[in-house]
C-alpha positions in Angstrom: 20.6 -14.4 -9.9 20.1 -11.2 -12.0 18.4 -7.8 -10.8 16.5 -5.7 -13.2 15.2 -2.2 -12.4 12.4 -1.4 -14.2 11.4 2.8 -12.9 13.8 5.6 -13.0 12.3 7.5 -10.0 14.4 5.6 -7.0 12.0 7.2 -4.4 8.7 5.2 -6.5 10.9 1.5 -7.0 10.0 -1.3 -9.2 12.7 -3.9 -9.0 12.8 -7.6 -10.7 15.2 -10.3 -9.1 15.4 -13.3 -10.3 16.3 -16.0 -7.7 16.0 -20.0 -7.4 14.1 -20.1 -10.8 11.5 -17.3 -9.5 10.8 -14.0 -10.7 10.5 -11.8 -7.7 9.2 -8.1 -8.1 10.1 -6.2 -5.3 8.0 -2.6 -5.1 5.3 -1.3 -8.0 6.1 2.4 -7.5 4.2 4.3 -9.7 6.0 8.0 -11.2 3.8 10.6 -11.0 6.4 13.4 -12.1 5.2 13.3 -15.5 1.7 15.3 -14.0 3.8 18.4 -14.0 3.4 18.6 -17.7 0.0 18.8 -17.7 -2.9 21.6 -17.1 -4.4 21.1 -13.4 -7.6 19.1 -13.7 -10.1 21.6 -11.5 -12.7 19.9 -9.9 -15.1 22.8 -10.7 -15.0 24.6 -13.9 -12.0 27.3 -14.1 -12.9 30.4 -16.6 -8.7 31.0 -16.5 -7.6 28.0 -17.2 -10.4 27.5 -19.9 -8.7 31.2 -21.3 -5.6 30.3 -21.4 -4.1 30.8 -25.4 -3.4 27.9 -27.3 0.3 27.1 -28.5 1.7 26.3 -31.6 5.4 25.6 -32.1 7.2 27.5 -34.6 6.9 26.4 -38.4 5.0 23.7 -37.5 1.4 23.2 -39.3 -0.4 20.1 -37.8 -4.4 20.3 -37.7 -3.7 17.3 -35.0 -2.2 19.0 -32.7 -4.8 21.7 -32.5 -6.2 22.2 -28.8 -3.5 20.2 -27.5 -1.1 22.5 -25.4 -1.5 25.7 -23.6 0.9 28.2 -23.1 0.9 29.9 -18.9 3.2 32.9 -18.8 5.7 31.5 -20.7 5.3 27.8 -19.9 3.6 25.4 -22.2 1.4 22.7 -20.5 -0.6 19.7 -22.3 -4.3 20.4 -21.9 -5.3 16.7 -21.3 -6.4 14.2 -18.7 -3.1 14.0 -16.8 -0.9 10.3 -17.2 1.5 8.8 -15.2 4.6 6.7 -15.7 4.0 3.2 -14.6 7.0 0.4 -14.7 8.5 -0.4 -17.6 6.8 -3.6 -18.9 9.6 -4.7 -21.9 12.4 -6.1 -20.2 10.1 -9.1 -17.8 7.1 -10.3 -19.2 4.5 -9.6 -16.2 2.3 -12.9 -16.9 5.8 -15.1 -15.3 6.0 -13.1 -12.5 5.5 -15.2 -9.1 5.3 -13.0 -6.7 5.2 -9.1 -5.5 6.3 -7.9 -2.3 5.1 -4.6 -1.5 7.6 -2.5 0.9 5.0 0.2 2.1 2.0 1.8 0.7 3.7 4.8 -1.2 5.1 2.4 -3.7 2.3 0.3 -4.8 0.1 2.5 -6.9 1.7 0.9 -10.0 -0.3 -2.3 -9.0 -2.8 -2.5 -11.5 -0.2 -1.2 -14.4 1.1 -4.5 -13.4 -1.3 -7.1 -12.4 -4.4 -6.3 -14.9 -4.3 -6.9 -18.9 -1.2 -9.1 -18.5 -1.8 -12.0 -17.3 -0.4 -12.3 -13.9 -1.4 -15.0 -12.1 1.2 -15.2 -9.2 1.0 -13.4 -5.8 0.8 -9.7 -4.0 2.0 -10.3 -0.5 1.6 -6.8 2.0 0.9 -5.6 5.3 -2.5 -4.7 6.4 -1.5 -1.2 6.8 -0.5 -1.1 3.4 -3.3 -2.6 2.0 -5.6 -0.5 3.0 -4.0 3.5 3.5 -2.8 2.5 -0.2 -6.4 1.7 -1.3 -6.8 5.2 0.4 -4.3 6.8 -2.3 -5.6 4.9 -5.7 -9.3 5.4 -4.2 -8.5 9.4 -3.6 -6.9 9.4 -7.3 -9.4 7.6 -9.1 -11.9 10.2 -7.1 -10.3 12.8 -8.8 -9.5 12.2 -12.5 -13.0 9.9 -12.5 -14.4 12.7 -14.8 -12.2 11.6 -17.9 -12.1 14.4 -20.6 -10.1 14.8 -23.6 -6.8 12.9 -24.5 -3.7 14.1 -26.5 -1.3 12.6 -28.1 0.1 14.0 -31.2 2.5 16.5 -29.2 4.3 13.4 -28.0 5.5 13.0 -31.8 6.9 16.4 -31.9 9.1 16.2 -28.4 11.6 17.7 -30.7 10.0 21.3 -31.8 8.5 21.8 -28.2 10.3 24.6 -25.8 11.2 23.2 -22.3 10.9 21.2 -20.0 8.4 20.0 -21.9 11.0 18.9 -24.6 13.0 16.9 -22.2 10.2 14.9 -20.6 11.4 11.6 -20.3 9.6 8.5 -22.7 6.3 10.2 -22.6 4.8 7.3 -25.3 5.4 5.1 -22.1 3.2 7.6 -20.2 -0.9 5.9 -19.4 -4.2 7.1 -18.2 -4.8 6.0 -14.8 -6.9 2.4 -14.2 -10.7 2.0 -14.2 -12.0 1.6 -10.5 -12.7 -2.0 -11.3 -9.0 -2.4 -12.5 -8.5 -1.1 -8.8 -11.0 -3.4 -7.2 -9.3 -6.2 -9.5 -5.7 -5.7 -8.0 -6.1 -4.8 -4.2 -8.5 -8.1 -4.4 -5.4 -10.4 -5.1 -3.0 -8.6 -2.0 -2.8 -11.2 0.5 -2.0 -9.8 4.3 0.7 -10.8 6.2 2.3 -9.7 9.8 5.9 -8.5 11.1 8.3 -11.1 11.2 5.6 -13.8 9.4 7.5 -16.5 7.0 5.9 -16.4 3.7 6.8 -19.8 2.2 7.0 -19.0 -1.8 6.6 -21.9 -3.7 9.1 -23.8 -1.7 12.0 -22.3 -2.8 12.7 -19.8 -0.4 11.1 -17.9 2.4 10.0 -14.2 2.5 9.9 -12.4 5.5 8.7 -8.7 6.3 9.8 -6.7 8.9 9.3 -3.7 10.2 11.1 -0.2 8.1 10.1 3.0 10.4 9.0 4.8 7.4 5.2 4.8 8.3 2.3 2.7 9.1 2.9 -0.9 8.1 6.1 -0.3 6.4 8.3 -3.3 5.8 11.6 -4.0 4.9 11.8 -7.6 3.0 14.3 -11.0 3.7 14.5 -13.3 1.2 16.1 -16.6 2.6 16.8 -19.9 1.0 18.4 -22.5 2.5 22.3 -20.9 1.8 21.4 -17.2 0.5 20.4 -14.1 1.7 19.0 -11.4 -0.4 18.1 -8.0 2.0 15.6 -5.6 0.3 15.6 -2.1 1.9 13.0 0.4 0.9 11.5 3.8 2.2 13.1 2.8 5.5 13.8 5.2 8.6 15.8 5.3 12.1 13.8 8.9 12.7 11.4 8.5 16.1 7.7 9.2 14.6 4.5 7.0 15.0 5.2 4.2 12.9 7.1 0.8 15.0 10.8 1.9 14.7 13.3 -0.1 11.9 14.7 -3.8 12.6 17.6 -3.9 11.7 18.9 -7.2 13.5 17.2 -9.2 10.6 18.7 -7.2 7.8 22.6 -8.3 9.1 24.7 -10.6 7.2 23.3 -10.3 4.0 24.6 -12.0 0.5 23.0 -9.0 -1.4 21.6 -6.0 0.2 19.2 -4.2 -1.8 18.7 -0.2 -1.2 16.0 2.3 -2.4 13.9 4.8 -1.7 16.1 7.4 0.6 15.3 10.7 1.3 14.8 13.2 -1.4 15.5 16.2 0.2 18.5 15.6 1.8 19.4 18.8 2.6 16.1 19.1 5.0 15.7 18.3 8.2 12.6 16.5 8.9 11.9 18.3 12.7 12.9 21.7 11.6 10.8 21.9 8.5 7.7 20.7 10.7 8.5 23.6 12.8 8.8 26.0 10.1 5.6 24.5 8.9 4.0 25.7 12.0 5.5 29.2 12.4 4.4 30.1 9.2 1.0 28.8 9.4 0.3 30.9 12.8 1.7 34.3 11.1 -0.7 33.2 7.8 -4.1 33.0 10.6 -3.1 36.0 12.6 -3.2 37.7 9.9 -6.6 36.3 8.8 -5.6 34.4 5.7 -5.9 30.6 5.6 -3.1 27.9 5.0 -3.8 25.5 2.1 -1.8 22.2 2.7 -1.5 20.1 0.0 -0.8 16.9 1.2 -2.0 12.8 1.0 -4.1 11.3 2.6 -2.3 9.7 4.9 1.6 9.4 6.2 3.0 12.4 7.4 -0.5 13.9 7.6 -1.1 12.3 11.1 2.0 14.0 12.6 0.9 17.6 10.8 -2.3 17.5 12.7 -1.4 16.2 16.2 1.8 19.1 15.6 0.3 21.5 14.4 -2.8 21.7 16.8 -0.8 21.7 19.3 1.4 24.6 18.2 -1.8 26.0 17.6 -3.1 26.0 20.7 -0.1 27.7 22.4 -0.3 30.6 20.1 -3.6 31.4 21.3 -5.1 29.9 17.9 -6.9 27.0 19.5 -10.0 28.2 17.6 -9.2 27.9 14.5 -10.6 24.8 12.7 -8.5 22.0 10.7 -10.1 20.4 7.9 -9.0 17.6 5.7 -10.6 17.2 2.2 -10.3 14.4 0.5 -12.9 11.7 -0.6 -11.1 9.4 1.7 -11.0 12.2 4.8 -13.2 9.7 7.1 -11.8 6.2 6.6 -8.5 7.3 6.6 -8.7 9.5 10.0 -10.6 6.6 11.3 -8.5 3.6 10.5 -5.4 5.1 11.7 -6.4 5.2 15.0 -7.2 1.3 14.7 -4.1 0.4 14.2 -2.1 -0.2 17.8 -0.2 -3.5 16.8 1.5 -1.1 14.2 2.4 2.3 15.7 5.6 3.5 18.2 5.7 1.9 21.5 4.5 5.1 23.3 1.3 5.2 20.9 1.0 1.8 21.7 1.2 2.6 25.5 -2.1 5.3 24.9 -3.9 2.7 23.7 -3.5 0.5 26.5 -5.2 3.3 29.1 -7.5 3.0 27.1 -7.0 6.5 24.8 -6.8 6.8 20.6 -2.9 6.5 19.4 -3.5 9.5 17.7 -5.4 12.5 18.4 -8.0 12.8 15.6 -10.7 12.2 17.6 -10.2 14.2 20.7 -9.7 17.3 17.8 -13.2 16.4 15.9 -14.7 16.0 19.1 -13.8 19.5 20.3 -14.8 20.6 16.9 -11.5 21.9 15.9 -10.9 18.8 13.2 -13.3 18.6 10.7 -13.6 16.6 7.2 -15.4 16.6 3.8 -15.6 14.2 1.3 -16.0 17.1 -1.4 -16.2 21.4 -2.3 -19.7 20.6 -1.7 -19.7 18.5 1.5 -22.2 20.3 3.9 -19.5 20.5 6.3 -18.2 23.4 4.1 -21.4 25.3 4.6 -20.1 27.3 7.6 -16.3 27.3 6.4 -14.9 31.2 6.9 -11.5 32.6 7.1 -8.9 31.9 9.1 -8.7 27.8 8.3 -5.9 25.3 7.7 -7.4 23.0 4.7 -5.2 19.7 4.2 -6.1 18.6 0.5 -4.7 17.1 -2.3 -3.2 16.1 -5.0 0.5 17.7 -3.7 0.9 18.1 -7.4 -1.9 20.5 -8.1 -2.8 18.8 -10.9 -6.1 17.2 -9.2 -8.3 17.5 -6.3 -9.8 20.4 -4.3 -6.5 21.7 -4.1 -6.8 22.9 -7.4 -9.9 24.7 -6.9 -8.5 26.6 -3.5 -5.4 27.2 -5.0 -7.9 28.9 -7.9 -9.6 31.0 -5.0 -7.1 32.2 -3.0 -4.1 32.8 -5.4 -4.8 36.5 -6.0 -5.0 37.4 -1.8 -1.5 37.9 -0.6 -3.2 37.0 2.9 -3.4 33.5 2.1 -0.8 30.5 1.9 0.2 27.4 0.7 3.0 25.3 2.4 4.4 22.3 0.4 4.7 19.6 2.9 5.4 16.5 0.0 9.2 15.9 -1.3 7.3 14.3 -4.4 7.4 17.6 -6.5 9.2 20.5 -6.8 6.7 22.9 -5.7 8.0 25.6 -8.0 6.7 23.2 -11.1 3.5 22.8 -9.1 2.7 26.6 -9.2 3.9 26.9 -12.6 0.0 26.9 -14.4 -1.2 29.4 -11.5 1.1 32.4 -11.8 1.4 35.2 -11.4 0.7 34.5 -7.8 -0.4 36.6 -5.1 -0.3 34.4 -2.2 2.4 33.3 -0.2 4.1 29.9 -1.1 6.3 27.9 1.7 8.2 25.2 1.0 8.8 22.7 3.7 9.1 19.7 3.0 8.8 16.6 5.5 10.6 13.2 4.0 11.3 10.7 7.4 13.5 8.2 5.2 17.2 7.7 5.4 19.4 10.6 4.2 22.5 9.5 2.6 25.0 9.6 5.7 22.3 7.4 7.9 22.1 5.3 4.8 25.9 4.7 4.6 25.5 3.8 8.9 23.3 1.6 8.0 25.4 -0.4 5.2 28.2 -0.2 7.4 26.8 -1.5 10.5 24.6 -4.6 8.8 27.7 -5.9 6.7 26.1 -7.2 3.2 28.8 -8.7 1.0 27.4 -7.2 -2.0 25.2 -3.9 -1.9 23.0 -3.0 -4.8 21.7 0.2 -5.3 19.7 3.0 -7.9 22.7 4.5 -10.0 21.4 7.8 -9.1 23.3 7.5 -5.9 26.0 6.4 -6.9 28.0 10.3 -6.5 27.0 9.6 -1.8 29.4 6.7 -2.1 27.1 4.7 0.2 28.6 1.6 0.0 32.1 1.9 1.5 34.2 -0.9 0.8 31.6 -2.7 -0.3 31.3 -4.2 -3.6 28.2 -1.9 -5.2 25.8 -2.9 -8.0 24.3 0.0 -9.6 21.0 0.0 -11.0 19.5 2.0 -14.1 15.6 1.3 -16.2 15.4 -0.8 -18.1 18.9 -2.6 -17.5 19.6 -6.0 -15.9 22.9 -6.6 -13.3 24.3 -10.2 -12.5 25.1 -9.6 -8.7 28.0 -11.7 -7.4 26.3 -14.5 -5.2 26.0 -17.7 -6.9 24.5 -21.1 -5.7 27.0 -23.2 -5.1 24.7 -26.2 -2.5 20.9 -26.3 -2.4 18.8 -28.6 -0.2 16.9 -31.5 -1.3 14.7 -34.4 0.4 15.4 -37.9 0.3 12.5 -40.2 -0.5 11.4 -42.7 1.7 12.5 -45.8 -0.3 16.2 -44.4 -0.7 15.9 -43.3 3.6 14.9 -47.0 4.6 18.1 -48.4 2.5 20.3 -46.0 3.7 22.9 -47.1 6.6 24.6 -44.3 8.0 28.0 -44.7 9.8 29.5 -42.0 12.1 32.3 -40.4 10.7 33.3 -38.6 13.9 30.8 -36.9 16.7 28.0 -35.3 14.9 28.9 -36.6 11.6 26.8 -39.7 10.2 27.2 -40.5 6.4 25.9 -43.3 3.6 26.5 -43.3 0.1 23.5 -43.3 -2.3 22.9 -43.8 -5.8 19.9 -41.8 -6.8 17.7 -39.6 -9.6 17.7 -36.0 -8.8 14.0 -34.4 -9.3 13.3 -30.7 -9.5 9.2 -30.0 -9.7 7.9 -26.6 -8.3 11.7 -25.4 -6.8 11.6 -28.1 -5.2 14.5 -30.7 -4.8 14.1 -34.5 -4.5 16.4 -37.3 -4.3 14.5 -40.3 -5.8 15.4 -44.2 -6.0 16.4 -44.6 -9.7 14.2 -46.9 -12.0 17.3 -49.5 -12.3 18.5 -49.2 -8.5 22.0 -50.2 -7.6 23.7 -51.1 -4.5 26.2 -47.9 -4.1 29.9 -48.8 -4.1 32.0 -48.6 -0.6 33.1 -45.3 -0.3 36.9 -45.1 2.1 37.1 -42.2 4.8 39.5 -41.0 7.2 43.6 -41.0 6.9 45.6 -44.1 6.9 47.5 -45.3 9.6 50.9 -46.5 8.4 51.5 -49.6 11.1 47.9 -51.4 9.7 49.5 -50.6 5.9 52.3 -52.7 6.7 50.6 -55.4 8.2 48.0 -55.9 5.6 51.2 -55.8 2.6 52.8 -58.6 5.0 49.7 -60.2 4.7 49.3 -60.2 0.3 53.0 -61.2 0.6 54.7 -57.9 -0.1 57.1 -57.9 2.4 60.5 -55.8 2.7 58.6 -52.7 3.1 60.7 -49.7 4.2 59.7 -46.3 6.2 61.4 -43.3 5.8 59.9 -39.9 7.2 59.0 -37.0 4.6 58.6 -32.9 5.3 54.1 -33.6 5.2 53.7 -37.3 6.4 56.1 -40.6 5.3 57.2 -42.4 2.4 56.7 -46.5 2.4 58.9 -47.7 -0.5 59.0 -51.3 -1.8 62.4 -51.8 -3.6 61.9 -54.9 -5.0 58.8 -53.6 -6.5 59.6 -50.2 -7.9 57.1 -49.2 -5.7 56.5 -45.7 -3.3 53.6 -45.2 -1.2 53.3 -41.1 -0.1 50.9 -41.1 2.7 50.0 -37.6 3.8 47.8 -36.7 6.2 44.9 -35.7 3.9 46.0 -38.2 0.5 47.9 -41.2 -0.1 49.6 -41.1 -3.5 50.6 -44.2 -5.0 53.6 -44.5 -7.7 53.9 -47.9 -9.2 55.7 -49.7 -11.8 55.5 -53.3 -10.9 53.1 -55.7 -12.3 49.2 -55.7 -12.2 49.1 -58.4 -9.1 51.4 -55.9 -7.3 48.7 -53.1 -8.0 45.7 -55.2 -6.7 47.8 -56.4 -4.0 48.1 -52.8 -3.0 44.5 -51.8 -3.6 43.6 -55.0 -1.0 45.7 -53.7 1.8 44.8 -50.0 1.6 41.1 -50.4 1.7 42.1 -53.4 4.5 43.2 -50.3 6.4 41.1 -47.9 5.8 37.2 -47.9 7.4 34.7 -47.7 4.8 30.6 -46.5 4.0 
């Protein structure tokens, strides 16, 4: 068995594990941190960002790089058509991968990075949930940077002469355009669906099961089980009370290898007081007449900001001020959450039975105070006036109609934008629109395990071996636990080896076969066979030149039948004595000892060959035989 971790963002996971002669990759997170280095992408013309001066680096005269990095009060940003990081695709070849198990929908936007252009041919196993709210996300990206525009590239070749951060930005040759929308289309057409706690039989060699994580909608933890291993896969997991079904943890117990990822990254936040910071500070922002610009997905932890934040709304006497959610995906994904009973809490499950909506999107739009738009110039925007809470993306502020509100409202100190997203340090995000007028809030909401719930966790479901991204390595998680730490682009041996596997027995070898009972329970029969292996898949097949098996002697021997049957070949004079682990049967005129023990009989002789088969005749005379 070997691991290999292929990203170096532990919150977006791509692992590798190679088990049973399968390549298994567990997660397609896709990096997105590398947007920060790049000019936002407005979605209508910006004259400021069109102004910005161009940048040079000192002593260095390349008509290449010309028009290729902007310089925003002291910053220096690549004007280009932002990339991304997607896994690292030179330590596995991609085309012998068998299978992909998705954990939840935040960590599959690497899919088509992976599946397209490299000839994968295996399978994408995912909840439904996670199928479609992460179409939701590639559809809402592809939206957004569908305009193309300019690429640049030489400044990657002078990493060295740039100021920072840009200087330290991390393999940026590795860095890619995002997919075509058919590339899309390609990719989410190969995800199969499967349910909680349904066994996905992969290729016979071992069985993969999700179950349920309590990150969000559809989230899964994975179990890989053969027929003596274990392998736990742990991933954007939470024991927090919020919408989604809460975390099983009974099926991730006794595990070979436990495999952890994706915790929190703001562990010094508290998920419940940020949301309530969130909506303090939006009600001071609409009293005072400004609007709140929330740059957030499309899905996730959006659903608990509007059924919150209405609701705080409404007891501060705010009840009239509308919510809107831009984003090309606004409808689908307001509307398919609320479709979705099988996979929410049990007390959004109990709304549904009454008959009411899990979640209150609907009862909001009805009453006019939720609203969505596809676009800036969605007719649903013809009425919009100050005060307003806008959700929009992309939280990076690189895309989107963010970008363009952001633009608007930057220079009106009434305004505000509160970062909601762990993703990105919101400081970064602001970088290309100072100076800035408005007021920025940083609250971020990330539901998955801090490090001290994390360490519970490990402790309470007992792996033998825990493996884990090296960049928590300082929380200690594992305990006493022998830990495996994981860096890109290495590979790890972890410590459980196959020592059995299980195989079939053909029919041919089953109707010679003649079992005896050993004891109670036990039946046994020797065989003589070929061993196949085609498709992970063991067989024990009747050899082309078959031979009867040879007699094979069980259980311990009894000393009184020993004698007998010596007496019997004509070795008499046979003495007894007793020994410290069983007795000693010694044949002086033989030169002869026999040591029975209770699990072995040792036999020390120097007489002549007759004497030897004369023994061999009485011991398997006294012992009972397969």
């Amino acid at each position: 068995m070997k691991l290999y971790c292929l990203s170096s963002d532990a919150s977006k996971p791509c692992f590798v594990l190679s088990f049973k002669e399968l390549l298994i990759m567990l997660d397609c997170g896709l990096s997105a941190h590398s947007l920060l280095s790049f000019l936002p992408l407005p979605p209508v013309p910006s004259t400021r960002l069109a102004s910005l001066p161009a940048y040079t680096p000192p002593h260095v005269n390349d008509p290449l790089l010309e028009g290729e990095l902007k310089e925003c009060c002291g910053r220096v940003f690549v004007d280009s058509v932002p990339e991304f990081c997607p896994p690292l695709d030179k330590v596995v070849d991609f085309s012998q991968l068998d299978v992909i198990l998705i954990s939840n929908y935040t960590c599959m936007l690497a899919l088509p990075f992976v599946t397209e252009e490299s000839g994968f041919k295996g399978q994408v196993y995912a909840t439904e949930p996670t199928l479609q709210i992460g179409r939701f996300y590639l559809e809402e990206l592809a939206a957004w940077l569908a305009g193309g525009g300019r690429g640049a590239r030489r400044w990657k070749e002078l990493l060295h002469v740039l100021p920072p951060p840009l200087a330290h930005a991390t393999r940026p040759r590795a860095w890619r355009r995002l997919f075509s929308r058919a590339a899309l289309e390609r990719a989410l057409a190969r995800v199969r669906v499967v349910g909680y706690d349904e066994r996905v039989d992969v290729y016979g060699a071992l069985q993969a099961t999700p179950v349920s994580s309590g990150f969000c909608l559809g989230s899964a933890n994975w179990v890989l089980r053969s027929a003596h291993e274990k392998v736990a896969y742990v991933s954007g997991s939470s024991t927090l009370t919020t919408h989604p079904r809460p975390i099983n943890q009974a099926a991730l117990r006794g595990a070979d290898l436990l495999l952890l990822a994706a915790l929190t990254q703001t562990p010094a936040h508290n998920p419940d007081h940020m949301l309530g910071d969130l909506c303090v500070h939006a009600a001071v922002t609409l009293r005072a007449g400004g609007c709140v610009l929330c740059p957030v997905y499309p899905s996730g932890v959006l659903y608990d900001l509007l059924e919150c934040l209405s609701a705080h709304l409404e007891g501060a006497g705010l009840a009239h001020v509308p919510l809107l959610v831009l984003s090309p995906v606004a409808d689908a994904s307001l509307a398919y959450s609320n479709i979705l009973a099988e996979w929410v809490s049990a007390g959004k499950q109990a709304r549904v039975a009454l008959p009411e909506e899990p979640f209150p999107h609907a009862a909001l739009a009805r009453a006019g105070r939720l609203r969505h738009a596809r676009g800036l110039a969605d007719d649903a925007l013809a009425d919009f006036r100050a005060p307003a809470v806008v959700f929009a993306g992309h939280p990076s502020l690189r895309c989107g109609a963010a970008v363009h509100l952001l633009e608007l409202w930057a220079p009106h100190p009434q305004h505000a934008v509160i970062f909601t997203e762990p993703d990105f340090p919101y400081a970064e995000a602001l970088a290309p629109f100072q100076p800035l007028a408005m007021k920025a809030f940083h609250c971020p909401i990330d539901t998955s395990l801090n490090f001290s719930q994390a360490a519970k966790l490990v402790r309470e479901l007992r792996p033998r071996e825990l493996a884990l991204p090296e960049q928590y390595a300082p929380a200690r998680l594992g305990g006493d636990v022998p830990t495996l730490l994981l860096r890109r682009g290495a590979a790890r041996a972890p410590a459980v080896r196959r020592r059995v596997a299980r195989a079939t027995l053909c029919g041919e070898l089953a109707a010679r076969a003649s079992p005896r009972e050993l004891r109670a329970g036990l039946r046994a029969a020797p065989l003589c066979a070929a061993l196949r292996v085609r498709d992970a898949r063991l067989e024990l097949a009747a050899p082309a030149a078959y031979a009867a098996p040879p007699a094979l002697h069980w259980s311990a021997l009894d000393v009184a039948a020993l004698l007998a049957a010596l007496a019997r070949e004509g070795v008499a004079d046979a003495r007894v004595e007793a020994g410290a682990d069983g007795c000693i049967v010694h044949l002086p005129r033989h030169d002869t000892l026999v040591h029975v023990e209770r699990h072995a009989t040792h036999v020390f002789c120097e007489g002549r060959a007759d004497v030897r088969q004369a023994l061999r005749r009485a011991l398997q005379a006294c012992l009972p035989h397969i």
